[in-house]
C-alpha positions in Angstrom: 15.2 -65.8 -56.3 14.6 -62.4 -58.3 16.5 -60.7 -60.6 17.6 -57.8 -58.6 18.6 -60.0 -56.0 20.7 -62.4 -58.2 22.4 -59.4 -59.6 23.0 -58.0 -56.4 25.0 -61.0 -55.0 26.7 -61.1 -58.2 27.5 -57.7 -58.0 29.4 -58.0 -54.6 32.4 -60.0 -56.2 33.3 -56.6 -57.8 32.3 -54.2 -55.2 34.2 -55.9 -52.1 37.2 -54.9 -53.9 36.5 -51.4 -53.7 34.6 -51.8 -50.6 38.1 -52.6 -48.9 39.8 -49.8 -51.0 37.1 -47.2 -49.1 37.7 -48.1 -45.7 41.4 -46.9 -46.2 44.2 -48.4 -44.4 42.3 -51.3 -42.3 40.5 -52.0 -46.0 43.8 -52.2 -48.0 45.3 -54.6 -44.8 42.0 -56.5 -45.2 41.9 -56.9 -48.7 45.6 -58.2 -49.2 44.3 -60.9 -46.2 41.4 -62.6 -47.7 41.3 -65.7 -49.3 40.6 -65.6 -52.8 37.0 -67.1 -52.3 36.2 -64.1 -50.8 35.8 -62.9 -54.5 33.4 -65.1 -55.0 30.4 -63.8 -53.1 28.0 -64.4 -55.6 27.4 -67.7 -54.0 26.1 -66.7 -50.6 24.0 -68.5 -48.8 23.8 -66.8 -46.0 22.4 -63.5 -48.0 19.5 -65.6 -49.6 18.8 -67.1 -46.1 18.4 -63.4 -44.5 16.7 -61.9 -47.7 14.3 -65.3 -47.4 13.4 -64.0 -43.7 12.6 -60.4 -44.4 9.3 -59.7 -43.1 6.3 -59.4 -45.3 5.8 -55.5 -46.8 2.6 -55.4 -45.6 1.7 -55.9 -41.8 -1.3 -58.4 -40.6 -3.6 -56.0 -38.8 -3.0 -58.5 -35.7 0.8 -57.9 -36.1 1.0 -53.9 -35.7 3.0 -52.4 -32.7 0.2 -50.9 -30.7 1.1 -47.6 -28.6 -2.6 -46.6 -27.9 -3.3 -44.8 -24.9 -6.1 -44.8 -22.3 -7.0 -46.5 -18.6 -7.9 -48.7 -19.9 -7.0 -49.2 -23.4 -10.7 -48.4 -25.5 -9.6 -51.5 -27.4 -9.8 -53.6 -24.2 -13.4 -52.7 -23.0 -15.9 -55.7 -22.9 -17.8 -56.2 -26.3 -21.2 -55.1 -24.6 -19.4 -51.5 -23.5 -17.8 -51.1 -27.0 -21.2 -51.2 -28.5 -22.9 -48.2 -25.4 -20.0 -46.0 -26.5 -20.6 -46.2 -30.4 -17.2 -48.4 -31.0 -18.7 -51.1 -33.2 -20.5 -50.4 -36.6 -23.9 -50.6 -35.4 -23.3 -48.2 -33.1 -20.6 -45.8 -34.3 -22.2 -41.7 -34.1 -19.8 -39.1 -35.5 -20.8 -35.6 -34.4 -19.3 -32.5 -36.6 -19.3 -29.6 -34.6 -18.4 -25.6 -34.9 -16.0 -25.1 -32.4 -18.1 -23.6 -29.0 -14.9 -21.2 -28.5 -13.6 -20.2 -32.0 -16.4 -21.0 -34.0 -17.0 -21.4 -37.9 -19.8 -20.5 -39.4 -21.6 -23.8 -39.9 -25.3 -24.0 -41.5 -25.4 -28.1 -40.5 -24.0 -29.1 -37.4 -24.4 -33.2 -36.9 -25.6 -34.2 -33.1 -26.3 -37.0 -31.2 -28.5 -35.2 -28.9 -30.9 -34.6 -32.3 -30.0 -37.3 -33.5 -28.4 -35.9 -36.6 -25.0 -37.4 -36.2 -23.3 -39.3 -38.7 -23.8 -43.6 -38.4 -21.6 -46.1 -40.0 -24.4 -46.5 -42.8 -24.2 -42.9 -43.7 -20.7 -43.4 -44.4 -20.6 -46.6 -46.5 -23.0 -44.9 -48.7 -20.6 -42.2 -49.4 -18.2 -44.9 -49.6 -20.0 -46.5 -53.0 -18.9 -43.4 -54.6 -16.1 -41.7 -52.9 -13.6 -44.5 -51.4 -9.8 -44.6 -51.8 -7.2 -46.4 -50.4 -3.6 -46.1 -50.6 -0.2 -47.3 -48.7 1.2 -46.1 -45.8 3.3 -46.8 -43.2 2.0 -45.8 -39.8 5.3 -44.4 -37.7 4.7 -43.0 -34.2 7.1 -39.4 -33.8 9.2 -40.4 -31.2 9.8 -44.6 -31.9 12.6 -45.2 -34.4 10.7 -48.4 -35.8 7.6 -48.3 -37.8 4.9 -49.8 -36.0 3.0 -51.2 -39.2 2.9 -50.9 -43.1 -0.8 -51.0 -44.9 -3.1 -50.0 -47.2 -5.8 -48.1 -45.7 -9.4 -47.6 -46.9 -11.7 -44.9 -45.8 -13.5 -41.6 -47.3 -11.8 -38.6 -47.8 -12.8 -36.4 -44.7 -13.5 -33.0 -47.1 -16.7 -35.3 -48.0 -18.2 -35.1 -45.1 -16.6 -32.0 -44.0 -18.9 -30.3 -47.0 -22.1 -31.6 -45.9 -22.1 -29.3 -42.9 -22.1 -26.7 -45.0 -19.5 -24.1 -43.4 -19.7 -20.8 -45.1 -16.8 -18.9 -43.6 -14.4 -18.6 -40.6 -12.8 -21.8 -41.4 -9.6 -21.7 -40.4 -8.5 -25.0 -38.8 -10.4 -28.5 -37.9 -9.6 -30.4 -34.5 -10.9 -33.6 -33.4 -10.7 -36.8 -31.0 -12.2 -40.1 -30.6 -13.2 -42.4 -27.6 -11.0 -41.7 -24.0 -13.4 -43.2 -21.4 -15.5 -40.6 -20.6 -12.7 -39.0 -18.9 -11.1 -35.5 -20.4 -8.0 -35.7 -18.6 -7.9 -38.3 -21.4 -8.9 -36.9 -24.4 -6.0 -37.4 -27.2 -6.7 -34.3 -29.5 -5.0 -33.5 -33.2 -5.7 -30.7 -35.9 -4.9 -30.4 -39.2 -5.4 -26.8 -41.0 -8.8 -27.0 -43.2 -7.0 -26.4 -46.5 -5.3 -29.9 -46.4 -8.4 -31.5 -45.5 -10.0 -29.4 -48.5 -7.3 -30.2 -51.5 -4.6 -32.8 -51.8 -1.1 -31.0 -52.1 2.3 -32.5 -54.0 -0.1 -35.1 -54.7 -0.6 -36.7 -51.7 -3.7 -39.1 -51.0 -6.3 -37.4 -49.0 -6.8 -37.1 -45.2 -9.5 -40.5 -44.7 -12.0 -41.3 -42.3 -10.5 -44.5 -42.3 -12.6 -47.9 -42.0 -10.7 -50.8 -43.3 -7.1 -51.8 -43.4 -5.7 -54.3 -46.2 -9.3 -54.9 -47.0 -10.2 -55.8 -43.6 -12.6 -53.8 -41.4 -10.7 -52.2 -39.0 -10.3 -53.8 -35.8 -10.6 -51.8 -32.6 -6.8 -52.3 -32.1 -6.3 -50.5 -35.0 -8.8 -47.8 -34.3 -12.0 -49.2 -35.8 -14.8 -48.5 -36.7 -13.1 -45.6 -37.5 -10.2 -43.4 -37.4 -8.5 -41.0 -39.3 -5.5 -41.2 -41.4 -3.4 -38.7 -43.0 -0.8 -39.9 -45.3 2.1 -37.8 -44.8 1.7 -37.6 -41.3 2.9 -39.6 -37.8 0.4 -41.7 -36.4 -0.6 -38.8 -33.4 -2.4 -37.2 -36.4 -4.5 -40.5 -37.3 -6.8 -40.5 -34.2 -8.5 -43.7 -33.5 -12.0 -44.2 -32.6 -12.8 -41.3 -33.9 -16.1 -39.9 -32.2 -16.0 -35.4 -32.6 -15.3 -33.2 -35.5 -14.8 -29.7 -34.5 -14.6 -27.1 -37.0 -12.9 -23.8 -36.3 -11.6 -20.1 -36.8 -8.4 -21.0 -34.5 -5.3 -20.3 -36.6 -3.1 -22.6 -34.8 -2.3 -26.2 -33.6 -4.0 -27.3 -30.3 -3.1 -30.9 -31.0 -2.6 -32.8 -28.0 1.0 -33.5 -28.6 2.0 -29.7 -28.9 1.7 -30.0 -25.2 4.7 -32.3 -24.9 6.9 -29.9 -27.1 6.6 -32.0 -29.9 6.4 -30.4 -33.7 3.0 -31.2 -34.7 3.6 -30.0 -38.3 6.8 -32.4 -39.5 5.8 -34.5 -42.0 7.3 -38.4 -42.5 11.3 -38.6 -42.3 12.9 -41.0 -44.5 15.9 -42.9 -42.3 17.0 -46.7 -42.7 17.3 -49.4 -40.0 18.4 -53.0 -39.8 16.4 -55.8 -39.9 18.9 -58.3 -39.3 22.8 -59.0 -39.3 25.2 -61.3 -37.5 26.3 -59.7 -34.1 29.7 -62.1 -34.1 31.7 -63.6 -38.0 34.8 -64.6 -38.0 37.8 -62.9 -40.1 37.3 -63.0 -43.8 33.5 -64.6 -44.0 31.4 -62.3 -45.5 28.9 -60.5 -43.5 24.7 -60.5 -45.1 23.0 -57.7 -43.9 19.3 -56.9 -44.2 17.0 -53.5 -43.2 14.5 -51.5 -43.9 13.9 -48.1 -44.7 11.0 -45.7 -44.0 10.3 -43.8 -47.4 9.2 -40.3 -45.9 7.7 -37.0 -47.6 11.3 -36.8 -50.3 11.0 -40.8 -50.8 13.7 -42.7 -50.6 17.3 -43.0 -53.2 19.3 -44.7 -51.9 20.3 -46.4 -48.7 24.1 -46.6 -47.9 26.2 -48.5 -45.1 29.6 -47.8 -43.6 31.7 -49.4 -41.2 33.6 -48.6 -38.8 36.7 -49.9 -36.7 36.4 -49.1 -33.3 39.7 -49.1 -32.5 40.0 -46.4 -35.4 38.5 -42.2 -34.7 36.5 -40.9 -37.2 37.4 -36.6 -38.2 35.9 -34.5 -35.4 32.7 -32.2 -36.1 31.3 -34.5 -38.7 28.0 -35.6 -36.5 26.4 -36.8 -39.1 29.4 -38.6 -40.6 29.4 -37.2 -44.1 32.8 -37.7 -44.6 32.5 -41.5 -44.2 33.2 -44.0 -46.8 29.4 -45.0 -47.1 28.9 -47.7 -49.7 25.3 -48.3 -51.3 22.6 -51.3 -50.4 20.4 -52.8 -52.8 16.7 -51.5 -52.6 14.7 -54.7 -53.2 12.3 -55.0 -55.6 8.5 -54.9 -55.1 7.9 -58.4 -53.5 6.0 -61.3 -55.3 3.7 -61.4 -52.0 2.5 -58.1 -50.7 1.5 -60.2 -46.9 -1.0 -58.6 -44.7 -3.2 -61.0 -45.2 -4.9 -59.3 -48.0 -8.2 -60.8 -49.8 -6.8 -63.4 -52.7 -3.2 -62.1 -51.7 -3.7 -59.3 -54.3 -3.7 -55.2 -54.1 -7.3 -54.0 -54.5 -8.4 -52.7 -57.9 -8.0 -48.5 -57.9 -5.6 -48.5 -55.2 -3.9 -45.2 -55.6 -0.3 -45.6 -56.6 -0.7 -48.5 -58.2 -1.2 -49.6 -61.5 -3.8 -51.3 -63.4 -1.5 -54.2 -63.6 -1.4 -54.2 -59.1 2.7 -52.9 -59.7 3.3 -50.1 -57.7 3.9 -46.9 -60.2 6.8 -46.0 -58.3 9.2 -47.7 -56.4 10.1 -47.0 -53.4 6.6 -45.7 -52.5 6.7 -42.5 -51.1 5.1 -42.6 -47.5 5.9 -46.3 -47.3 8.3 -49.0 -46.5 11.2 -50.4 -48.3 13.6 -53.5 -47.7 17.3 -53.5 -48.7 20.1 -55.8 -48.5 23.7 -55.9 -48.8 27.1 -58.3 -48.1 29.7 -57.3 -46.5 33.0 -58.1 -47.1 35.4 -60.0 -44.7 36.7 -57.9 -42.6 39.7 -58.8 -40.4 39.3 -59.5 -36.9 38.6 -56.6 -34.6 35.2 -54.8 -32.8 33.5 -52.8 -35.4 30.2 -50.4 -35.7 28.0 -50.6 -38.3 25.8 -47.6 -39.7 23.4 -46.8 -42.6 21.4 -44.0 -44.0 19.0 -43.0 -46.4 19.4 -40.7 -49.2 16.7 -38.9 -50.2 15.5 -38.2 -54.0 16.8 -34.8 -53.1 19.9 -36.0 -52.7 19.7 -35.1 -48.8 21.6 -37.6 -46.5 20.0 -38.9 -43.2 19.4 -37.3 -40.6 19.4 -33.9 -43.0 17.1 -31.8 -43.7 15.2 -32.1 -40.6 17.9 -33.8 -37.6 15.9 -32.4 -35.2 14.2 -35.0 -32.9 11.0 -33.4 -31.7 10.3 -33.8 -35.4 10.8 -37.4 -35.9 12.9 -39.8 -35.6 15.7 -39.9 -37.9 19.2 -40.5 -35.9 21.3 -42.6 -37.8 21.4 -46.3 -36.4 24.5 -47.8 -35.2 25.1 -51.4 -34.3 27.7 -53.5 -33.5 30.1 -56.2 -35.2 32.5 -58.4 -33.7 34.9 -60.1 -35.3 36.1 -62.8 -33.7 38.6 -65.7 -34.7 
């Protein structure tokens, strides 16, 4: 067990005291009802067992949550059709266009028709001298879960973006990938040209992604290749990216703008649980494990409060800041990163990392955390549960952004009962 865990649990004997002092009334009740071994919480059990079964930080690239669209799914097609429609690496074509309707002024447009377009070679030869790869976790806008933590490979986009040679009227840069032939399917995004040009609060660069955890991509995941933009929700990292449209349009005409989503809204941070005992009885202490999604502002701290239902909490406080919210433990970088990564170990020159493979910073912004803390006994009774993220801005989940069209960031609430 690691040092910030032992501490932790050790740290609970002390801080169940004042726990019980914060929840007012019910707490000060609770408190003069435990046993005295209550005190003694540095012995869990029960919170090793739940830390223990935390899942890995990085997902297996068989293990992501796949919300991938299309009748059917481009993933699903037949080997031999994959291969006609330029989805494997022999046959991936990626055309770079100026825009027929707004158009850039564009000296080398790449075609398939000239055969001009850009093959999978072409790219790993840029790759020899222009790869990165950095962390991120990929979060779809309107799913409170992420659907899969990695570290993706690929070369920057401006790369290729330069060898057409645009000279001016570049405002904006749209593209898509495979969607069966069929335009009422087409899943479009856009990004304005300026982040694709230059890397901003220094964030990684917008990829033309090709491996994931040192794995070529698989076609579940969008391979041969997709995009990926750090600080953005997964509708922004098309996969099987096949068109590259450059253009003098100054504004979004991403796909998802049609379904009144906000296409500009970069990662949220908010907390979730991972697991926690649904039924205790009075007085046992209560192990509780989450994680937290570490958005644009990073991630703090993460708090929990709860709640007895029987009790109200004060009226116009939506976002309950005026609870007694009590602070988790943010685990440590894990001794196992997962994902099935080659030799188990992050990739030399992976950005935000150090020489040594130690993340620089911790949490990693635009990634995933896990946190733990124990509960208290509490006395018997039906209670909710809650946590929340604070920012390194100090800002409290669902703040500064609550908005939903956004992304997801409503504080979860679960519930406790305990029972006798």
């Amino acid at each position: 067990m690691n040092d910030s865990v032992e501490r932790l649990i050790q740290d609970h004997a002390a801080l169940s005291r004042r726990y019980f002092l914060g929840l007012g009334v019910a707490g000060a009740a609770a408190l003069n009802s435990l046993p005295l071994q209550a005190e003694g919480l540095e012995s869990s059990p029960a919170l090793q067992e739940a830390i223990a079964k935390l899942e890995s930080w990085l997902t297996a690239m068989g293990d992501f949550r796949d919300v991938s669209r299309g009748k059917p799914i481009p993933h699903s097609l037949s080997d031999e059709k994959k291969a006609e429609v330029g989805m494997t690496r022999d046959t991936w074509k990626l055309e770079v266009l100026s825009d027929p309707d707004k158009p850039a002024r564009v000296r080398n447009e790449f075609r398939k028709s000239d055969n001009t377009a850009l093959d999978f070679a072409a790219l790993m030869e840029l790759a020899k001298t222009k790869a990165v790869r950095f962390p991120k976790v990929m979060t779809c806008l309107n799913i409170g879960c992420p659907l899969g933590m990695g570290i993706w490979e690929g070369v920057p986009l401006r790369e290729v973006l330069w060898l057409a040679q645009p000279t001016a009227d570049l405002r904006r840069v749209f593209y898509y990938g495979y969607h069966n032939e069929e335009p009422s399917q087409m899943f479009r995004s856009s990004m304005p040209v300026g982040r694709i040009l230059e890397d901003p609060f220094d964030l990684p660069p917008v990829i033309l992604c090709y491996k994931l955890n040192g794995q070529w991509l698989s076609s579940e995941r969008g391979g041969p290749v997709r995009v990926v933009v750090p600080e953005a929700y997964g509708f922004k990292s098309i996969k099987w990216l096949s068109h590259l449209y450059l253009s003098n349009i100054h504004g979004a005409n991403d796909t998802y703008a049609e379904k009144n989503n906000d296409v500009d809204s970069p990662l949220k941070s908010f907390a979730a649980t991972f697991a926690f005992p649904t039924v205790v009885k009075p007085g046992q202490p209560i192990p509780i494990t989450g994680y937290a999604q570490a958005g644009i502002a990073s991630v703090a701290k993460v708090q929990v409060f709860v709640q007895n239902k029987a009790e109200n909490l004060p009226s116009g406080d939506k976002y309950f800041t005026k609870a007694p919210w009590k602070d988790a433990t943010i685990l440590p970088p894990p001794a196992e990163w997962g994902g099935d990564l080659p030799d188990g170990k992050i990739v030399k020159n992976t950005l935000g990392y150090a020489a040594t493979g130690q993340p620089e910073t911790w949490p990693m912004r635009l990634s995933k955390v896990h946190w733990a803390t124990l509960l208290p006994g509490l006395p018997e009774g039906k209670y909710t549960l809650r946590c929340r993220t604070i920012d390194e801005k100090g800002q409290a989940q669902p703040m500064p952004r609550p908005f939903r069209k956004s992304g997801h960031a409503a504080i979860e609430q679960v519930s406790i009962d305990v029972e006798a």
